[in-house]
Kinemage of the C-alpha trace (Angstrom):
@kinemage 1
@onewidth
@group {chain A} dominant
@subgroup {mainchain}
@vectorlist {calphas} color= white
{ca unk a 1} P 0.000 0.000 0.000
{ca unk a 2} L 2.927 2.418 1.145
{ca unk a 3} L 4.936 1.943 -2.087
{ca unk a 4} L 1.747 2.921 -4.372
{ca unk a 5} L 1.202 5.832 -2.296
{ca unk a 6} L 1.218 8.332 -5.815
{ca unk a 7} L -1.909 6.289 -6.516
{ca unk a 8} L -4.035 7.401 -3.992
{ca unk a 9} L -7.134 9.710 -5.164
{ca unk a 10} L -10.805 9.832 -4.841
{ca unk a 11} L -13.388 10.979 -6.652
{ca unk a 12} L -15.255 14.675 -6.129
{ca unk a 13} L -18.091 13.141 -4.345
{ca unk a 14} L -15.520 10.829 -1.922
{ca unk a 15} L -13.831 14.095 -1.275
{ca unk a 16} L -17.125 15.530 0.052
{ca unk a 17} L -17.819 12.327 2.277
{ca unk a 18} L -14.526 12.277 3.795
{ca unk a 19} L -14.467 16.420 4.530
{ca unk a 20} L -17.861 15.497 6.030
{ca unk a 21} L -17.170 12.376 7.821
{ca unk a 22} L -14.082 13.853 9.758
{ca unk a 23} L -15.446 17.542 9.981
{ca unk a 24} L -12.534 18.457 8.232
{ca unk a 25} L -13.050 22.557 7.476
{ca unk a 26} L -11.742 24.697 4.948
{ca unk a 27} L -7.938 25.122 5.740
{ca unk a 28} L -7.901 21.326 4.622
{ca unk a 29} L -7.394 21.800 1.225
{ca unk a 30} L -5.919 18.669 -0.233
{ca unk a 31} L -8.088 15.435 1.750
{ca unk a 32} L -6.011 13.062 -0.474
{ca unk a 33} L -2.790 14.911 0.560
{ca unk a 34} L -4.672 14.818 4.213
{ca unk a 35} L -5.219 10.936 4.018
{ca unk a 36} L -1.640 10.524 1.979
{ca unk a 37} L 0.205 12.318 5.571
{ca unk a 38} L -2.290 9.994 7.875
{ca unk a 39} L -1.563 6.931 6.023
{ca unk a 40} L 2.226 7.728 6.399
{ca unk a 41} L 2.099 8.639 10.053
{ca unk a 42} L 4.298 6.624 12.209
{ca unk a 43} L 1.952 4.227 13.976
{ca unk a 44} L -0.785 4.135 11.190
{ca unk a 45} L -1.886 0.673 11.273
{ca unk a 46} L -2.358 -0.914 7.996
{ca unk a 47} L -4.347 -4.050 6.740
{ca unk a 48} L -6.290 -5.635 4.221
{ca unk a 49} L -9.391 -7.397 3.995
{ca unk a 50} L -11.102 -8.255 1.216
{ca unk a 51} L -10.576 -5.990 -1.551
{ca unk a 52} L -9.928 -2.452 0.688
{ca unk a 53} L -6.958 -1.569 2.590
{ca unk a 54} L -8.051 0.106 5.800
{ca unk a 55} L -5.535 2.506 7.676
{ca unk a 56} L -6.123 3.398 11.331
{ca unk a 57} L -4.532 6.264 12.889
{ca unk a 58} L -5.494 9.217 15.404
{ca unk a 59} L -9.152 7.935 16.181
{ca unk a 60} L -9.746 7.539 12.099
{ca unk a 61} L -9.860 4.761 9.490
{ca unk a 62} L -9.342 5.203 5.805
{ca unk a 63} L -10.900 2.653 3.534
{ca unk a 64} L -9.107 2.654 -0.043
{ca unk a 65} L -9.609 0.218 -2.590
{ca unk a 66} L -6.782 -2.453 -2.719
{ca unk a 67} L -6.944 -2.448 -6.784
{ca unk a 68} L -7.856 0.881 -7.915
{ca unk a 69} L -5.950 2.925 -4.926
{ca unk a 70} L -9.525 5.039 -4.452
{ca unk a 71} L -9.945 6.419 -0.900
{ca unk a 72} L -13.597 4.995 -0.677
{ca unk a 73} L -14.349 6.896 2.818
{ca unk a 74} L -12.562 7.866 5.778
{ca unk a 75} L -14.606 7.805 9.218
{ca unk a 76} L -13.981 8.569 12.922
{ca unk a 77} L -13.719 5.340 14.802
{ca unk a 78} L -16.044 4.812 17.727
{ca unk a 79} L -14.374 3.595 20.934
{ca unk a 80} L -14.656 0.310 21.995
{ca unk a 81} L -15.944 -0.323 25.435
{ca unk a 82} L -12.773 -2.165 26.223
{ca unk a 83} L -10.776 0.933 25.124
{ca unk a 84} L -12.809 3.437 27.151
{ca unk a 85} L -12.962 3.960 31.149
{ca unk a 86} L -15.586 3.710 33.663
């Protein structure tokens, strides 16, 4: 996944869904170059399954399809109850 990392890109409409998803505002130009910098983070844990990639980092995951390199959707990632505190 790293070494196709000049693949990544989305379409206009996957662009809106992510900006949306992650309330990312207007001084996020670039959400590919956004994703591309999360996906490279140190600690961004990267797998497949099935036919997407999904890259977790900083409360997010990035789902990009493993054949075309699309970034299908990026969401925040709800907590798990073994992850929170009572």
């Amino acid at each position: 996944m790293i070494t196709q990392i000049e693949k990544l890109h989305t379409t206009p409409m996957g662009a809106d869904r992510i900006r949306k998803n992650l309330s990312l505002d207007e001084s996020v130009a670039d959400v590919v170059e956004y994703c591309k910098q999360k996906i490279l983070s140190t600690g961004c844990n990267i797998y497949r399954q099935g036919k997407n990639w999904y890259c977790e980092i900083d409360g997010i995951r990035i789902t990009v399809n493993a054949y075309s390199y699309t970034i299908i959707t990026a969401h925040r990632m709800v907590p798990t109850e073994s992850t929170t505190t009572r």
